[in-house]
PAZAFI-425698 format. One record per atom (N, C-alpha, C, CB): atom name; x, y, z. Coordinates in Angstrom, 2 decimals, padded with zeros to 5 digits. Each point is the difference from the previous one (the first is absolute). Glycine has a CB too. Layout:
NODE_CA_X_Y_Z
...
This chain:
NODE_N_045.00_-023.47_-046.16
NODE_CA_000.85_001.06_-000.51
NODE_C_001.38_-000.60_-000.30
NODE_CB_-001.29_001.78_001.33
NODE_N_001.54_-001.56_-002.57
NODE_CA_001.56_-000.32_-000.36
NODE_C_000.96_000.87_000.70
NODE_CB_-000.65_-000.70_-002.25
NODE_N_002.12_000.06_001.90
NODE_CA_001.36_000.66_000.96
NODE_C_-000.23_001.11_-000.99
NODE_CB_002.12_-001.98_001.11
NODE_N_-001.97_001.68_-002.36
NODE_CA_000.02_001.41_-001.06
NODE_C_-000.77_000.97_000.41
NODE_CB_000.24_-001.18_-001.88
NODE_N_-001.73_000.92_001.95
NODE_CA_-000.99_001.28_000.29
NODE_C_000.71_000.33_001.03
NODE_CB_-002.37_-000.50_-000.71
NODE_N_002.64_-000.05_001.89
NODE_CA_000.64_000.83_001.72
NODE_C_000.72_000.64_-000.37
NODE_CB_000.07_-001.37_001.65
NODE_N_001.10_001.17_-002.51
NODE_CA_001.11_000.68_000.00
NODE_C_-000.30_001.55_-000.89
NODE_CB_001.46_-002.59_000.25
NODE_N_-002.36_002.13_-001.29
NODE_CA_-000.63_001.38_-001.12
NODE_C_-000.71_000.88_000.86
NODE_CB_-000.55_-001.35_-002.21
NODE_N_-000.06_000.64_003.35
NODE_CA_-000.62_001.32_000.71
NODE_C_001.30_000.65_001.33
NODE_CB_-003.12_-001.26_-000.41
NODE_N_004.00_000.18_000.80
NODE_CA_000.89_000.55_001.03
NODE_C_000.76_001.15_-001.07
NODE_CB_000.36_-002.48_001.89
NODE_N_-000.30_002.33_-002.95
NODE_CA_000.88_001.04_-001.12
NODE_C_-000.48_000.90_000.27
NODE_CB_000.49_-000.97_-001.82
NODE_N_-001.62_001.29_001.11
NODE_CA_-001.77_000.91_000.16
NODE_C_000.75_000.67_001.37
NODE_CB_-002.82_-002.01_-000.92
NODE_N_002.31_001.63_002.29
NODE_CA_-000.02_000.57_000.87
NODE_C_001.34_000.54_000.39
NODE_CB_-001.93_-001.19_000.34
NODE_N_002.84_000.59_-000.44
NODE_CA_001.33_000.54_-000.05
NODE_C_000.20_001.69_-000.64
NODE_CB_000.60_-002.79_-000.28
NODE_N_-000.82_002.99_-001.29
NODE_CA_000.39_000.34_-000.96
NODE_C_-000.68_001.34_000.38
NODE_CB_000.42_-002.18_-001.58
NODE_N_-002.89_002.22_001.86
NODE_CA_-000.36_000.80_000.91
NODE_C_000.94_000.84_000.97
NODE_CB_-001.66_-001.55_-000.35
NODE_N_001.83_000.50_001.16
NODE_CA_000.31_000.31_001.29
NODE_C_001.28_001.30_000.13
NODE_CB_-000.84_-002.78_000.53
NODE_N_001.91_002.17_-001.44
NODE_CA_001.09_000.90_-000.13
NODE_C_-000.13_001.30_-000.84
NODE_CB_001.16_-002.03_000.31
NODE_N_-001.89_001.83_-001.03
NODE_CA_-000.35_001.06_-001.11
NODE_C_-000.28_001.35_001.06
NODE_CB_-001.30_-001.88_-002.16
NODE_N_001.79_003.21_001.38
NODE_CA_-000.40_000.90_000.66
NODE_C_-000.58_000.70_-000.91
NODE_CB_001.41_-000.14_001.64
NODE_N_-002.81_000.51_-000.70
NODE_CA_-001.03_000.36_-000.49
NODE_C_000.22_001.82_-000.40
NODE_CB_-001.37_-002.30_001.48
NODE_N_000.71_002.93_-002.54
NODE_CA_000.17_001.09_-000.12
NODE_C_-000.87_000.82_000.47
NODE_CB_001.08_-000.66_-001.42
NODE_N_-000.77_002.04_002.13
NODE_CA_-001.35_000.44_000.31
NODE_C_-000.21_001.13_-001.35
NODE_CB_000.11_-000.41_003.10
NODE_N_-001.99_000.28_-002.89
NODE_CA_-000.51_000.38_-001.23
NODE_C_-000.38_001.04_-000.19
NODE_CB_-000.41_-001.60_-000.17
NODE_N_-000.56_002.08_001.32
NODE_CA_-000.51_001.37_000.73
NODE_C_000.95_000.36_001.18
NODE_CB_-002.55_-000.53_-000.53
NODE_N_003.49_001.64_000.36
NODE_CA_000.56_000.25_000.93
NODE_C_-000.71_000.56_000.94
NODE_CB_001.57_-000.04_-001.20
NODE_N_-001.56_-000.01_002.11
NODE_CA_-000.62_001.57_001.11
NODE_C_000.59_001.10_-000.11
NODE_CB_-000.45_-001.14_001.74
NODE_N_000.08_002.16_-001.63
NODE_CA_000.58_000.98_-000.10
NODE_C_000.54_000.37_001.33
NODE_CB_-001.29_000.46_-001.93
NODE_N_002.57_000.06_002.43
NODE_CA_000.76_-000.06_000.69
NODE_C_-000.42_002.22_000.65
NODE_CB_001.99_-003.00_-001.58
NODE_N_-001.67_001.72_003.05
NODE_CA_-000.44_001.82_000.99
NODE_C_000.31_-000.08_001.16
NODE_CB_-002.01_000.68_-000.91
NODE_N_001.83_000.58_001.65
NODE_CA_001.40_000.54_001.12
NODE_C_-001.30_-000.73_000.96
NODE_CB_002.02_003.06_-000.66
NODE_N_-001.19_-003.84_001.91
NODE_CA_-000.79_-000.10_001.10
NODE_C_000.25_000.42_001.27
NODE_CB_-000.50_-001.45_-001.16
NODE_N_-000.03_001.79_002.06
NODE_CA_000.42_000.48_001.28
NODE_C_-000.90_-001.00_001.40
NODE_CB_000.50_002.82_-001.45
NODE_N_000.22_-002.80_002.24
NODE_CA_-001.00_-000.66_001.03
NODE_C_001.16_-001.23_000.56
NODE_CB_-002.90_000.50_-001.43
NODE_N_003.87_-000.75_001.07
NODE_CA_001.00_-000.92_-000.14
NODE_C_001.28_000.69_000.76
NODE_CB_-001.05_-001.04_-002.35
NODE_N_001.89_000.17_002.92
NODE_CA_001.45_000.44_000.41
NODE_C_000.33_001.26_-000.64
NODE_CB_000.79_-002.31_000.25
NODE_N_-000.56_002.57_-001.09
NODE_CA_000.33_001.06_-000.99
NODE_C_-001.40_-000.11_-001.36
NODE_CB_003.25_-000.30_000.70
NODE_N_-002.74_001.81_-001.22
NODE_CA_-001.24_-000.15_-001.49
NODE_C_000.58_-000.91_-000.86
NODE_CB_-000.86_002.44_-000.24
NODE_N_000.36_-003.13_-000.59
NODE_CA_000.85_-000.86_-000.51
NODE_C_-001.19_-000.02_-001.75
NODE_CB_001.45_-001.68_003.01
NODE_N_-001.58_000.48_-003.75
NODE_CA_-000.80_-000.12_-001.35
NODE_C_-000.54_-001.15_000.72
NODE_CB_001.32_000.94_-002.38
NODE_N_-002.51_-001.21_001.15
NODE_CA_-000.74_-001.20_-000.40
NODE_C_001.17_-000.91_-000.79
NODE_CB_-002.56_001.33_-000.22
NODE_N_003.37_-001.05_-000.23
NODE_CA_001.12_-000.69_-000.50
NODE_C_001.06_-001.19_000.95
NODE_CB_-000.27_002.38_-001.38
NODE_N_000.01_-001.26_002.47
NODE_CA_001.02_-000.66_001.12
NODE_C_-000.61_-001.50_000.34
NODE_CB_000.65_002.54_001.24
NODE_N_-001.84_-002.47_-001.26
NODE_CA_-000.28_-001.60_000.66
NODE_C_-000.91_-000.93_-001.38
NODE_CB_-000.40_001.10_003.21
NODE_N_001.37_-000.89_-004.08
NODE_CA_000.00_-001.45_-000.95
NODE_C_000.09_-001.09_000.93
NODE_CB_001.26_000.91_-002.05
NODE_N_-001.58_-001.51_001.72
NODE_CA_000.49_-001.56_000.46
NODE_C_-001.53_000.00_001.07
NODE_CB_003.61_-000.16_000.00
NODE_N_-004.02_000.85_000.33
NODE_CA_-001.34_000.00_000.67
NODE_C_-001.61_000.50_-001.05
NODE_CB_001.91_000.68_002.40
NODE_N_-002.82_-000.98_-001.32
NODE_CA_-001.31_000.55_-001.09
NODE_C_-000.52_000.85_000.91
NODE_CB_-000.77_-002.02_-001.53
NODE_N_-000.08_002.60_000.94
NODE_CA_-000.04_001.58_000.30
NODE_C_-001.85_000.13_-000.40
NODE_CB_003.21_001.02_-000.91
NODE_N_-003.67_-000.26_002.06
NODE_CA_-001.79_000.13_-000.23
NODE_C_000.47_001.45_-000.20
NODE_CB_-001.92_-001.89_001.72
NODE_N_001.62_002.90_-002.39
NODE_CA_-000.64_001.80_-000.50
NODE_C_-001.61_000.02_000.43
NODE_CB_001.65_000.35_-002.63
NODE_N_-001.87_000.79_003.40
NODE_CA_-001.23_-000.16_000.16
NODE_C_000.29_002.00_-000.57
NODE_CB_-001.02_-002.80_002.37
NODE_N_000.00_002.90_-003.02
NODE_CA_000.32_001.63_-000.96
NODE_C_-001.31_000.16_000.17
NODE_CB_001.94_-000.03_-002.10
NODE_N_-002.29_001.51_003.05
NODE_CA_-000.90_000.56_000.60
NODE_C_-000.27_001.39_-000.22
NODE_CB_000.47_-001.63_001.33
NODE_N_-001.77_002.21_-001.49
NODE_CA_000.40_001.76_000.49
NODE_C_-000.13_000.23_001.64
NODE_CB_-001.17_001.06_-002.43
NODE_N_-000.07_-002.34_002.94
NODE_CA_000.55_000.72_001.53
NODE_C_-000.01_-001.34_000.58
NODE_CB_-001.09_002.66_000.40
NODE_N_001.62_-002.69_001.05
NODE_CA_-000.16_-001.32_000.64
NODE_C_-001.28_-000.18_000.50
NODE_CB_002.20_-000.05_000.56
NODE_N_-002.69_001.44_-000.70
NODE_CA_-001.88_-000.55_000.11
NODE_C_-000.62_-000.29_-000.99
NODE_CB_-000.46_001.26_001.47
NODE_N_000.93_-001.50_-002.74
NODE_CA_-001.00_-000.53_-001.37
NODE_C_-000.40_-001.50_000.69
NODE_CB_001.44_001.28_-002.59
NODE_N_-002.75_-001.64_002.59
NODE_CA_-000.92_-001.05_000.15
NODE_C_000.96_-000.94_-000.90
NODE_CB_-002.63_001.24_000.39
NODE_N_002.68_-001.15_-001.34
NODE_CA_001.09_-001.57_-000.54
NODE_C_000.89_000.10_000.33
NODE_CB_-000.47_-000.55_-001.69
NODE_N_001.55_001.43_001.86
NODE_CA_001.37_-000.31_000.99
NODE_C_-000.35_-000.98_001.40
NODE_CB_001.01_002.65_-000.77
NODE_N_-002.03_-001.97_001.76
NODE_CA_-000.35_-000.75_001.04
NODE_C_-000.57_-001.46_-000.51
NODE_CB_-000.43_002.27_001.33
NODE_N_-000.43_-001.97_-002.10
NODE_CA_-000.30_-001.48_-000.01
NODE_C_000.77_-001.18_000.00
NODE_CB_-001.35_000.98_-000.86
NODE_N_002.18_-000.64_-000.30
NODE_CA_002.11_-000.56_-000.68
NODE_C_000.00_-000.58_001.23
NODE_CB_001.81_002.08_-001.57
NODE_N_-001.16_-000.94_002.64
NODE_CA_000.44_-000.32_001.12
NODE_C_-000.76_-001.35_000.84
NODE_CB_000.68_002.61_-000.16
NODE_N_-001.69_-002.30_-000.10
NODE_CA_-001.37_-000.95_001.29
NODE_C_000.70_-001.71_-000.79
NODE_CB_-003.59_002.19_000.20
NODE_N_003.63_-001.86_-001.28
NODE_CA_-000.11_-001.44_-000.92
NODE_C_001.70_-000.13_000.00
NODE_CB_-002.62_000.29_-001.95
NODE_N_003.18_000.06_001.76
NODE_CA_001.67_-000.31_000.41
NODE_C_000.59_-000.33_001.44
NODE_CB_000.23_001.59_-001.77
NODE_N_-001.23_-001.12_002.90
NODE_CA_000.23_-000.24_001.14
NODE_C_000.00_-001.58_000.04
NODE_CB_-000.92_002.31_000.80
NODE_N_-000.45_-003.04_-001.41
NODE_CA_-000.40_-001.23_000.20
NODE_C_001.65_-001.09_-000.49
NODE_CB_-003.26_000.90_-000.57
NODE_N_003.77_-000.57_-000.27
NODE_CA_001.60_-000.68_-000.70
NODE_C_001.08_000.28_000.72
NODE_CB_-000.57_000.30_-002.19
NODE_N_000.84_000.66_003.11
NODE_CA_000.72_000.86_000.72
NODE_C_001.33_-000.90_000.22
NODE_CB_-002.13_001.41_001.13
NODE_N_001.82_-002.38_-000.47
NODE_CA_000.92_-001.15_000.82
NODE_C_000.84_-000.34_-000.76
NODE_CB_-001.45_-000.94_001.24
NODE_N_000.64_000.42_-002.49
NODE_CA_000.28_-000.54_-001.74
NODE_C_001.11_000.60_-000.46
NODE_CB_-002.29_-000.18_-000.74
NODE_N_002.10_001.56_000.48
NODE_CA_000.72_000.73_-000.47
NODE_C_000.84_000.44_000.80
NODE_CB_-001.34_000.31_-001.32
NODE_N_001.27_-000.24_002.48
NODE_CA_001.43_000.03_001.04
NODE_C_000.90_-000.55_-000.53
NODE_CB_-000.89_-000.14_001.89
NODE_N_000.65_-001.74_-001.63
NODE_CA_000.70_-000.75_000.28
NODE_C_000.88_-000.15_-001.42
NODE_CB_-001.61_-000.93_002.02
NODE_N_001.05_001.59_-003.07
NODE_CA_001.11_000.04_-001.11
NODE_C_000.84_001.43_-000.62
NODE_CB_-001.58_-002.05_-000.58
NODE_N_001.03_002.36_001.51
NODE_CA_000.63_001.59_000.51
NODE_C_-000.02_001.26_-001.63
NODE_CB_002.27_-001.62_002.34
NODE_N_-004.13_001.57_-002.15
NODE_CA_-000.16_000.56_-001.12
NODE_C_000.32_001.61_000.67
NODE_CB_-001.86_-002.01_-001.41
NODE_N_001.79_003.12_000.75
NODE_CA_000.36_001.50_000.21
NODE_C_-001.26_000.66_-000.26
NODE_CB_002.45_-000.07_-000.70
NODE_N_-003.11_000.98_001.47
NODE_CA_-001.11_000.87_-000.37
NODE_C_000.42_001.11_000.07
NODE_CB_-001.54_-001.17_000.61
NODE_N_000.60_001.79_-001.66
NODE_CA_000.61_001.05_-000.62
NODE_C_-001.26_000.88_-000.10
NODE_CB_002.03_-001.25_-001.29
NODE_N_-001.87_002.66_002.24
NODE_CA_-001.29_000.99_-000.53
NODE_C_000.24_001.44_-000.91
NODE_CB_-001.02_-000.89_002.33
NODE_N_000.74_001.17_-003.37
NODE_CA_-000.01_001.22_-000.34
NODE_C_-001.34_000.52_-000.25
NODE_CB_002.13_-000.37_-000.75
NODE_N_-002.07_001.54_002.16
NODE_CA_-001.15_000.54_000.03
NODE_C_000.03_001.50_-000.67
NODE_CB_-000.45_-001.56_002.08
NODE_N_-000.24_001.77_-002.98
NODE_CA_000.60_001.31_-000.57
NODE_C_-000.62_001.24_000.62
NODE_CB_000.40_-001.15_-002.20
NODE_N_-001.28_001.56_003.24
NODE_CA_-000.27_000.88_000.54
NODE_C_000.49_000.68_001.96
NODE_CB_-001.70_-001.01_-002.35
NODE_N_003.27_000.69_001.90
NODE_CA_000.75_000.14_001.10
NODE_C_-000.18_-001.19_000.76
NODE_CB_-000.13_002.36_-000.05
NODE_N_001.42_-002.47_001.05
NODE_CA_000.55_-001.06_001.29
NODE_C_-001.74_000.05_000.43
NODE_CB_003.31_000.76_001.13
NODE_N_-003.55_-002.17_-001.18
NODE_CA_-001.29_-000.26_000.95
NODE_C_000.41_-001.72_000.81
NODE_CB_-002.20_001.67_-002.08
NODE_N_001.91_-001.59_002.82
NODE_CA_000.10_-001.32_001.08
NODE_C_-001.09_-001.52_-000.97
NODE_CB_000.03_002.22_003.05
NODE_N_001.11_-002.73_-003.18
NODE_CA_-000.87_-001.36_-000.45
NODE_C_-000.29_-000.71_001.21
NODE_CB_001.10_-000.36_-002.26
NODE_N_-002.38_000.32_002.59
NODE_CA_-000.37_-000.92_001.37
NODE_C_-000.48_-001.27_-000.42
NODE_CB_-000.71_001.91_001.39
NODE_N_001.87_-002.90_-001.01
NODE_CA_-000.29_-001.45_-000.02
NODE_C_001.43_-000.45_000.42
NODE_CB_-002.02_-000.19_-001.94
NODE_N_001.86_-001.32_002.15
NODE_CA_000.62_-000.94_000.79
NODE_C_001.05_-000.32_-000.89
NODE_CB_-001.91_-000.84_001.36
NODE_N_001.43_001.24_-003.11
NODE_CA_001.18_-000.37_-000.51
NODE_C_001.39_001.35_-000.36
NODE_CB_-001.95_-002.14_-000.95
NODE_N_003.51_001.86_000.96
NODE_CA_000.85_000.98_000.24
NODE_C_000.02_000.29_-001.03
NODE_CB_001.07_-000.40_001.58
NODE_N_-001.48_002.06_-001.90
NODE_CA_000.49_000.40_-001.91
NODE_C_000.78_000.87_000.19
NODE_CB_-001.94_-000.20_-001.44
NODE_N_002.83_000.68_000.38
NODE_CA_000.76_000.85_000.09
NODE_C_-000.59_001.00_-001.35
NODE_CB_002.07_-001.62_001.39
NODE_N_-001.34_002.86_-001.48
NODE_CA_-000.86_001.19_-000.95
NODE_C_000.86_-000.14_-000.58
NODE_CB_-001.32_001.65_000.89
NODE_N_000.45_-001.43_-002.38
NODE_CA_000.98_000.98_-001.76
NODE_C_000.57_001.47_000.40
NODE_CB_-002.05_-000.90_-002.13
NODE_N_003.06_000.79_001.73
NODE_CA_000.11_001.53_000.04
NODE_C_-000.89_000.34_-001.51
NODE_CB_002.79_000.26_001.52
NODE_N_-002.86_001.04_-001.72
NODE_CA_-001.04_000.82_-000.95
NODE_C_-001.11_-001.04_-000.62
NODE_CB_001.99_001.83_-000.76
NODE_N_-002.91_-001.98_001.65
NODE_CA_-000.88_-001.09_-000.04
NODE_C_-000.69_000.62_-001.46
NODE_CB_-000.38_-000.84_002.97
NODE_N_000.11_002.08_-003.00
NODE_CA_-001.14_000.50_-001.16
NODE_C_001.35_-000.91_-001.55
NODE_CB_-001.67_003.63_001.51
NODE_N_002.68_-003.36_-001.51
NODE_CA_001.05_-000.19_-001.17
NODE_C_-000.28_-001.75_000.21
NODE_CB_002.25_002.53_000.13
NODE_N_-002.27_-003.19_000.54
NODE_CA_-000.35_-002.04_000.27
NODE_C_-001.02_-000.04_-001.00
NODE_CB_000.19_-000.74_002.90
NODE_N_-001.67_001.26_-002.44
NODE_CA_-001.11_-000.11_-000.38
NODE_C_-000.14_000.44_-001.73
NODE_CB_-000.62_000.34_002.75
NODE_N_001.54_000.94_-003.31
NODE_CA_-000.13_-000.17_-001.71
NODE_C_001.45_-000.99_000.07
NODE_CB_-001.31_002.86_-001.29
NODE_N_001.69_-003.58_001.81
NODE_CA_001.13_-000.93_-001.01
NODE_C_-000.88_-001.06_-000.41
NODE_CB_002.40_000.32_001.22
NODE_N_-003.28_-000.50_000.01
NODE_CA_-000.75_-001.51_000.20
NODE_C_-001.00_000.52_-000.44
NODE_CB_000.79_-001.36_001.90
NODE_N_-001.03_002.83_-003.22
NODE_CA_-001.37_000.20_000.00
NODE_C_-001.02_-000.69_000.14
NODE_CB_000.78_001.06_-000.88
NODE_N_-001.01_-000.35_002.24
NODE_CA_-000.93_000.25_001.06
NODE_C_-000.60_001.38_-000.03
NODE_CB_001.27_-001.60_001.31
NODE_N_-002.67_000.96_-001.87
NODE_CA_-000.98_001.70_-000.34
NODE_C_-001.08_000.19_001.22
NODE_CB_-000.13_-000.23_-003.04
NODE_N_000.00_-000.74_003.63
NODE_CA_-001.32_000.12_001.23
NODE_C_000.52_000.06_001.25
NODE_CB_-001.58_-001.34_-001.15
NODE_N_000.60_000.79_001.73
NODE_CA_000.21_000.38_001.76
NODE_C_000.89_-001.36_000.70
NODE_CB_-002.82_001.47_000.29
NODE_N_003.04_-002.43_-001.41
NODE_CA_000.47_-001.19_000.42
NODE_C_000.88_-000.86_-000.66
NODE_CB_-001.77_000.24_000.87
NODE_N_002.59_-000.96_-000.09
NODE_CA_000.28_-001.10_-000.81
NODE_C_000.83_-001.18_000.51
NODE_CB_-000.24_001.67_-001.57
NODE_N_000.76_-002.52_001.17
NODE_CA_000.71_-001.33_000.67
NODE_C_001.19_-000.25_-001.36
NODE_CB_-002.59_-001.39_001.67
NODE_N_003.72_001.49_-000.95
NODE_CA_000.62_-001.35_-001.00
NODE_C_001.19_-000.77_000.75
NODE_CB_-000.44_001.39_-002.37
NODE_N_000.61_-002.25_001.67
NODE_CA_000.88_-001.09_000.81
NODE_C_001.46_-000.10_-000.77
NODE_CB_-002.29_-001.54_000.78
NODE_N_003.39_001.57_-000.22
NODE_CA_001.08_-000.03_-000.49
NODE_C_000.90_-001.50_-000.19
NODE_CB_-000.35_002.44_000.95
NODE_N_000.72_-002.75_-001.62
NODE_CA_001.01_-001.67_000.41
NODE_C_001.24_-000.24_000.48
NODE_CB_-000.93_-000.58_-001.59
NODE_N_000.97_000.04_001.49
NODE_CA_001.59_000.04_000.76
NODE_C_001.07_000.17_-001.14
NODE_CB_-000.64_-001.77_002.07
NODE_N_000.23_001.80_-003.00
NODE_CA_000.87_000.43_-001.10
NODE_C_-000.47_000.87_-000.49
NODE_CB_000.78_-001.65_-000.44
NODE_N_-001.72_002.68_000.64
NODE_CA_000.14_001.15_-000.42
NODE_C_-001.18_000.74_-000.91
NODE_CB_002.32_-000.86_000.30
NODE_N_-002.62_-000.28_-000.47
NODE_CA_-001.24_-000.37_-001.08
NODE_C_-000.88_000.82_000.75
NODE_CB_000.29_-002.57_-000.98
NODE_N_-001.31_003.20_000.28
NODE_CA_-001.90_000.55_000.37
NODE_C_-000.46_-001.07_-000.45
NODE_CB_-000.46_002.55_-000.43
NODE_N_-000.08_-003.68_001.44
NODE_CA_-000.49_-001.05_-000.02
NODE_C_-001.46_000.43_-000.14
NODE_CB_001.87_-001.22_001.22
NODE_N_-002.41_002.25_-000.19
NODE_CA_-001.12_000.38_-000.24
NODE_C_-000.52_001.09_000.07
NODE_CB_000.00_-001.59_000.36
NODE_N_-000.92_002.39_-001.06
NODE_CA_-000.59_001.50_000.72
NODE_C_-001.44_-000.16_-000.35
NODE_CB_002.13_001.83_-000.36
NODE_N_-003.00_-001.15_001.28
NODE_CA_-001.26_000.39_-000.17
NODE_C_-000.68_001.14_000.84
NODE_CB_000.03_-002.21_-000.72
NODE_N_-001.21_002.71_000.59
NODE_CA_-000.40_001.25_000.12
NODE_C_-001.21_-000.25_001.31
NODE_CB_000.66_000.87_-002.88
NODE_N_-000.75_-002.61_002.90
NODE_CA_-001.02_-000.55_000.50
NODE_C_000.49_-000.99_000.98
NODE_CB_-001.31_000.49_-001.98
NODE_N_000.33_000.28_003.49
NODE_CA_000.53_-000.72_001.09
NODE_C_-000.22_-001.68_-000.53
NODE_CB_-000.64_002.15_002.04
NODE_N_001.64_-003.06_-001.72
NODE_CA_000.14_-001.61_-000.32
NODE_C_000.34_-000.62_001.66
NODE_CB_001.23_000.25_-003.01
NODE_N_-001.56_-001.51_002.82
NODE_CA_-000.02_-000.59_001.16
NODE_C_001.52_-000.62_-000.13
NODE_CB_-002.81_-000.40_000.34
NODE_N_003.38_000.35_001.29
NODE_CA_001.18_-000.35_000.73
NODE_C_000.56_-001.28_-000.80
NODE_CB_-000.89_000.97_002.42
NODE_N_-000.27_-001.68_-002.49
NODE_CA_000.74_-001.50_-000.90
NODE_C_000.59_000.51_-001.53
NODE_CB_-002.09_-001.98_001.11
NODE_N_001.35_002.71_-002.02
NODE_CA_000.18_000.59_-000.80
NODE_C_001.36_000.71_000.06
NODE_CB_-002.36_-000.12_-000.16
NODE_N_002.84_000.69_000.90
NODE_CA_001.14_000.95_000.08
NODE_C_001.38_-001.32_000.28
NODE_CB_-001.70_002.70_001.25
NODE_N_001.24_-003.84_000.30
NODE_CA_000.81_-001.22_-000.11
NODE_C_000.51_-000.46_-001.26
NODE_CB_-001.18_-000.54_001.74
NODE_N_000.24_000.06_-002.67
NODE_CA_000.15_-000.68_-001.10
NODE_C_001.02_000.88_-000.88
NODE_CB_-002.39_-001.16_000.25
NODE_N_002.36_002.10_-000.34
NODE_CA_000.54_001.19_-000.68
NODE_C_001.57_-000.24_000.50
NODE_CB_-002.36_001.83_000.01
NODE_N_002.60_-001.67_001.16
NODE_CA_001.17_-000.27_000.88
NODE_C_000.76_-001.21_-000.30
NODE_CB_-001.17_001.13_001.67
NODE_N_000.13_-002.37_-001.61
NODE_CA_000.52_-001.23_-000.07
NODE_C_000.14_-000.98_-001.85
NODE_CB_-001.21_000.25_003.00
NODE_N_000.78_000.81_-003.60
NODE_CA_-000.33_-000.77_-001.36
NODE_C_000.93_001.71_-000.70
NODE_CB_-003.30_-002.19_000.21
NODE_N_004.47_002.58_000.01
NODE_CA_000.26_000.90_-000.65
NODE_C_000.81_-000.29_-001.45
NODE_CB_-000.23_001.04_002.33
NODE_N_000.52_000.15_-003.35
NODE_CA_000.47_-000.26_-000.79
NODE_C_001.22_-001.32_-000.64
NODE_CB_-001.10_002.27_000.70
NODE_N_002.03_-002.04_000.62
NODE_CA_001.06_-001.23_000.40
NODE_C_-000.67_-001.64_-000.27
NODE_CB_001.07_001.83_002.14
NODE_N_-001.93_-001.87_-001.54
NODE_CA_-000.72_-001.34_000.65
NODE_C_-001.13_-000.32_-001.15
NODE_CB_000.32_000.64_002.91
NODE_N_-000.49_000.39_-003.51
NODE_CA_-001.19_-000.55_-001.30
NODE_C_000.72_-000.45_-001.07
NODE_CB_-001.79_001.68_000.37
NODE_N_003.20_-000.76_-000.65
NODE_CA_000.92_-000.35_-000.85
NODE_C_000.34_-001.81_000.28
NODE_CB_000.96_002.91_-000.01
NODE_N_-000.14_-002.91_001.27
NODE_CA_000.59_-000.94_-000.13
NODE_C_-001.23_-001.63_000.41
NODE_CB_002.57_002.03_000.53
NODE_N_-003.56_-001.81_-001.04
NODE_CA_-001.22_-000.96_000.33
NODE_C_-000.52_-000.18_-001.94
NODE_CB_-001.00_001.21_003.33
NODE_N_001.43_-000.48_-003.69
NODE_CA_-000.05_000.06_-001.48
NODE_C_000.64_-001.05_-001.31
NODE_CB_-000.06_002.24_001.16
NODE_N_-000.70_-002.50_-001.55
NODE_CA_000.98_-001.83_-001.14
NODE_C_001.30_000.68_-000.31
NODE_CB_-002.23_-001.41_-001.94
NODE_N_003.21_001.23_001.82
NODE_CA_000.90_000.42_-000.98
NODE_C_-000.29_-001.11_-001.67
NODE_CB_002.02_000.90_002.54
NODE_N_-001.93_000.11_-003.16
NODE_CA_-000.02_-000.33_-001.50
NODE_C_000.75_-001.07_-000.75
NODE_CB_-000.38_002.12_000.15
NODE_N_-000.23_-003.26_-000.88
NODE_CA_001.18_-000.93_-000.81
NODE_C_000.44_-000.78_001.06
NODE_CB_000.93_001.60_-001.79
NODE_N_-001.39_-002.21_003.09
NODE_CA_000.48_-000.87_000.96
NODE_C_-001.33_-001.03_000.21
NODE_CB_001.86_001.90_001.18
């Protein structure tokens, strides 16, 4: 490898690196409760964020979500992701090990993120981005990757142009 190529890619990674990435899909922004005070989904930019959008905490794919998110649990601690439930058929107890906090007007979450069924998942980025949504329980690594490969991080892994 030549000094030239090192330095064309230290540019490259530099140029990435600083660049700020735009977000593309915003999330749509909503009241949460369960926290010090009620506060938004807005408030904790700079973090990523799991939505789990339910009609009850007994729908069979909500639990399941749960069974398969338990297994990452630690994972997602340790980078201090935020769970998030809006259950739209009144305050119901999410039973599991992991800490969520509630949407306020969960039924109003579910048409922003139209959400027409009994279910759903999406993952938020730390910038703000809807990195991901689906209707279909997905496995824990699946939701990681989502977390760890977000809008920010795909951007700045991207060629820049004419270099």
């Amino acid at each position: 490898m030549t000094m030239k190529t090192i330095l064309r890619a230290a540019l490259i990674l530099l140029i990435c690196v600083s660049a700020r990435a735009e977000v593309v899909r915003p999330a749509p922004n909503f009241g949460i409760d369960g926290v010090a005070k009620s506060t938004s989904l807005r408030s904790f930019h700079g973090q990523s964020v799991v939505l789990l959008i339910t009609r009850s905490a007994r729908e069979k794919a909500f639990r399941t979500q749960l069974g398969r998110l338990r297994q990452l649990y630690s994972q997602f601690s340790n980078e201090k992701v935020i769970f998030i439930a809006a259950i739209q058929h009144g305050p119901q107890e999410v039973k599991s090990n992991i800490p969520f906090v509630t949407a306020l007007n969960p039924a109003q979450v579910a048409a922003d993120y139209a959400v027409n069924g009994r279910f759903a998942i999406a993952v938020i980025g730390i910038d703000g981005n809807l990195d991901l949504i689906t209707t279909k329980v997905i496995n824990a690594t699946r939701v990681r990757d989502a977390i760890f490969n977000n809008f920010e991080s795909q951007q700045a892994s991207r060629k820049v142009p004419g270099i």
